[in-house]
C-alpha positions as CSV (number, residue, x, y, z in Angstrom):
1,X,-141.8,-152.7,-117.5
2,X,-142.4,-150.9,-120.8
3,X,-141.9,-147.7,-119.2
4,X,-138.2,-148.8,-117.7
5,X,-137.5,-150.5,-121.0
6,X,-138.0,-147.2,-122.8
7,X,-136.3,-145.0,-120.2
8,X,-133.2,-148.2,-121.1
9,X,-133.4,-147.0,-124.6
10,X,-133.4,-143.8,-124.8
11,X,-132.2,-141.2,-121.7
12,X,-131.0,-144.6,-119.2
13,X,-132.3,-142.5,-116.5
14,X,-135.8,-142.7,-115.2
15,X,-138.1,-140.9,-112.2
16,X,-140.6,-143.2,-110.2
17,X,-143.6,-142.0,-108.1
18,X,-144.0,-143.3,-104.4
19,X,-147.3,-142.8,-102.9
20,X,-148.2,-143.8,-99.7
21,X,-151.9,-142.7,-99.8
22,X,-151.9,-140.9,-96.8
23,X,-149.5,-138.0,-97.7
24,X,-151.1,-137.8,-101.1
25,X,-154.3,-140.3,-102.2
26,X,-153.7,-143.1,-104.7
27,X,-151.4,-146.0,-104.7
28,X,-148.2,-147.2,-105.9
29,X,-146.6,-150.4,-106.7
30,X,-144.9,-151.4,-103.4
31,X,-141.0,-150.4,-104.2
32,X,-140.2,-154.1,-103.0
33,X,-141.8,-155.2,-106.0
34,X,-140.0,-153.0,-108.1
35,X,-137.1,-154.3,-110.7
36,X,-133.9,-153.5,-110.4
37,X,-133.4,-149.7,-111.6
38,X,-130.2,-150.9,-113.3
39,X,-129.9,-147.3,-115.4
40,X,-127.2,-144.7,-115.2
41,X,-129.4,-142.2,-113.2
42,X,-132.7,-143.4,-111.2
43,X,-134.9,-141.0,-108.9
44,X,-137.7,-141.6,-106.7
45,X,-140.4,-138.8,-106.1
46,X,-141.3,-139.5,-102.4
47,X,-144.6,-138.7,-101.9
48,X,-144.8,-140.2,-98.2
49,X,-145.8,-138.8,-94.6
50,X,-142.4,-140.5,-93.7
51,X,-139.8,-140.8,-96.6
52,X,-136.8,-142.1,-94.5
53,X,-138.7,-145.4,-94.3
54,X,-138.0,-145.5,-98.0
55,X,-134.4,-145.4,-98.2
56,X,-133.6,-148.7,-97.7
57,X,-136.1,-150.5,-100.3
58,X,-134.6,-147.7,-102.5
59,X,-131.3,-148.6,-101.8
60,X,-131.9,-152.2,-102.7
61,X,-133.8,-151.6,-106.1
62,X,-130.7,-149.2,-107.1
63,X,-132.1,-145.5,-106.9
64,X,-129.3,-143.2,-107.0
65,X,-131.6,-140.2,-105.7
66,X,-134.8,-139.9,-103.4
67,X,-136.6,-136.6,-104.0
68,X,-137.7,-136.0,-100.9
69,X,-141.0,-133.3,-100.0
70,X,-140.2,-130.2,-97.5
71,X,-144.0,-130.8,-96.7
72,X,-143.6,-134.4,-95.4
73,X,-142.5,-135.4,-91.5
74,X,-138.5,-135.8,-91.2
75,X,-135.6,-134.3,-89.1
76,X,-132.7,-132.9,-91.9
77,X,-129.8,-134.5,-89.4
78,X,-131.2,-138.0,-89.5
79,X,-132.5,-138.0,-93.0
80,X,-128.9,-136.5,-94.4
81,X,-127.1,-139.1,-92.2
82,X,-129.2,-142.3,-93.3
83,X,-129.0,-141.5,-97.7
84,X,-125.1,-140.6,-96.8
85,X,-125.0,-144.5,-95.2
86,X,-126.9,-145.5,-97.9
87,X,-125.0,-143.5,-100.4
88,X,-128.8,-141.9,-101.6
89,X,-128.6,-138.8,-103.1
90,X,-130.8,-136.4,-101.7
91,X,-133.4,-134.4,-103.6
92,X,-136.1,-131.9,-102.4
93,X,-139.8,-131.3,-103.6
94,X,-142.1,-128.0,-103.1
95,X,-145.7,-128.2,-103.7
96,X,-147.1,-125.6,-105.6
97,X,-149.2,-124.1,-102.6
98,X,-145.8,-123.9,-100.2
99,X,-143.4,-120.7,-100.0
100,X,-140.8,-122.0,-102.2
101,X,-138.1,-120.2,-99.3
102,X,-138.8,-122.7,-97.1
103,X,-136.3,-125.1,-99.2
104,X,-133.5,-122.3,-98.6
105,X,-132.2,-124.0,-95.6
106,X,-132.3,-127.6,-97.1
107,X,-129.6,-126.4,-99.8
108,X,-127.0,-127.0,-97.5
109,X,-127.9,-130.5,-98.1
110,X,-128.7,-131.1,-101.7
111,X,-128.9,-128.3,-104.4
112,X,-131.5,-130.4,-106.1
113,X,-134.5,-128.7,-106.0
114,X,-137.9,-130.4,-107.7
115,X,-140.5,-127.5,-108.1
116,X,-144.1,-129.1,-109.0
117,X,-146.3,-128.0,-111.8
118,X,-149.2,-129.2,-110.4
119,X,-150.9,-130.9,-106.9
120,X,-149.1,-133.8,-106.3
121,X,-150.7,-137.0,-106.5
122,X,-152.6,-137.5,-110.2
123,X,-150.8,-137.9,-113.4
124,X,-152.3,-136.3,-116.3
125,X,-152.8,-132.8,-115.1
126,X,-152.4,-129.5,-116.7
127,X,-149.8,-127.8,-115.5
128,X,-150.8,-124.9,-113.0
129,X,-150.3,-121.5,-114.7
130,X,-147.7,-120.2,-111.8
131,X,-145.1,-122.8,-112.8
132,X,-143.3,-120.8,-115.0
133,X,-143.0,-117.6,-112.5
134,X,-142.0,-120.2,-109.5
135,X,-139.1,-121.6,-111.4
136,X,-137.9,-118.0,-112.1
137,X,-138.5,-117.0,-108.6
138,X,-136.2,-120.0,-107.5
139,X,-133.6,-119.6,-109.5
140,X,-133.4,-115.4,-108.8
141,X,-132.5,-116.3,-105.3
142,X,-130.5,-119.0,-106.4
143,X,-128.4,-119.3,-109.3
144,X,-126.2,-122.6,-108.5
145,X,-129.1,-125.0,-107.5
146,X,-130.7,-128.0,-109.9
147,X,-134.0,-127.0,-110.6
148,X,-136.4,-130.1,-112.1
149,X,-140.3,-129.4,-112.8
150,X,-142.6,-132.4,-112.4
151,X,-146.6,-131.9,-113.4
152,X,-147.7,-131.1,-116.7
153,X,-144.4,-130.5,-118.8
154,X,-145.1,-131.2,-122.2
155,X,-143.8,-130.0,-125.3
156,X,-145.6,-126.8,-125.1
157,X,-144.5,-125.7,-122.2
158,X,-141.1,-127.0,-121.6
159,X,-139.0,-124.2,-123.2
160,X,-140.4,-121.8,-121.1
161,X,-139.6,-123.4,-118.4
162,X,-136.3,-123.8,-119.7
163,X,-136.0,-120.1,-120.5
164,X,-137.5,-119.3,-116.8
165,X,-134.0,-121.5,-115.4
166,X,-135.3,-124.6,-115.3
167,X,-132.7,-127.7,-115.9
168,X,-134.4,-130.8,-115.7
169,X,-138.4,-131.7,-117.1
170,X,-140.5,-134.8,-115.6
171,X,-142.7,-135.9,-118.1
172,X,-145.1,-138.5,-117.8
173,X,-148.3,-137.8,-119.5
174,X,-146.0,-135.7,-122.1
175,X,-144.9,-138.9,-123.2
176,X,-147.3,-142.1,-122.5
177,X,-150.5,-140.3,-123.1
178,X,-149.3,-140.7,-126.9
179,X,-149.5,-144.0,-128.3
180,X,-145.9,-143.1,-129.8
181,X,-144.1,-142.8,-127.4
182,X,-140.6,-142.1,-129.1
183,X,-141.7,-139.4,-131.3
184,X,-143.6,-137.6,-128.3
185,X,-140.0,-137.6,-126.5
186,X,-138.2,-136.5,-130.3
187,X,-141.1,-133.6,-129.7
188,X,-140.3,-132.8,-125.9
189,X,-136.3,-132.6,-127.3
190,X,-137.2,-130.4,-129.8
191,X,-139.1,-127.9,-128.0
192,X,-135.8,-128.0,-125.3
193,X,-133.7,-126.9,-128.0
């Protein structure tokens, strides 16, 4: 609760890891028991075998997009039709090991591309040392797409990815890892500029 409380105060948007513990190890609090994600932007980082069986819990606790991984097991038809009934944005993840082109023909159906920074499934990482050169790879073959990096952004590290044509920054450990939490965000700002 302290976490949504400070995402309320100071950005009123705010990214949530599902796990499922089979698509990556670790677990979760069940998105049922979730509060209400009552903030002007929410997204949910899907790391699931089957993310479609998400939607709905996701629906209820107010998530306006599911980031959903190309790696994971869904058809593009039925997963576009069921977030447009539920009126889910749509997101996309690539794992660091996985051809980045393989997300080309999922543009049609969100330009919202989340490149990771590290193996997904353990917070407090390093980010991998490729990040950087994946992000400018991405966004030579496509200059129109959102482009958000998850795993080991931190103060840094974040302008390069900014410079490399990044848009958006995940950052967990950046932030709660320090027991001041508002002047290791004032510090991620600051390196953005």
């Amino acid at each position: 609760m302290a976490r949504l409380e400070f995402a309320r105060a100071t950005t009123q948007s705010i990214h949530v890891d599902v796990v499922d513990n089979d698509f990556v190890k670790g677990h979760t609090l069940p998105i049922e028991e979730w509060p209400e994600l009552d903030l002007g932007y929410s997204e949910a980082h899907l790391m699931v075998r089957s993310p479609q069986s998400c939607f709905s819990a996701l629906k209820a606790k107010k998530v306006t997009r599911a980031i959903v991984h190309v790696e994971s097991e869904f058809d593009i038809e039925s997963l576009e039709r069921d977030a447009r009934r539920l009126d889910i944005l749509l997101g996309f993840a690539v794992n660091p090991d996985t051809d980045l082109a393989t997300s080309k023909p999922l543009l049609r159906v969100s330009n919202y591309i989340q490149i990771m920074g590290v193996t997904p499934g353990k917070t407090g990482q390093p980010q991998l040392p490729q990040t950087v050169s994946a992000v400018s790879y991405f966004r030579a073959f496509d200059h129109h797409s959102i482009i958000s990096v998850d795993g080991g952004v931190n103060a840094s590290n974040v302008a390069k990815l900014k410079s490399a044509g990044a848009n958006y920054f995940i950052a967990s450990s950046g932030i709660y890892d320090n027991h001041d939490w508002q002047e290791s965000y004032r510090e991620l700002l600051e390196a953005v500029k």
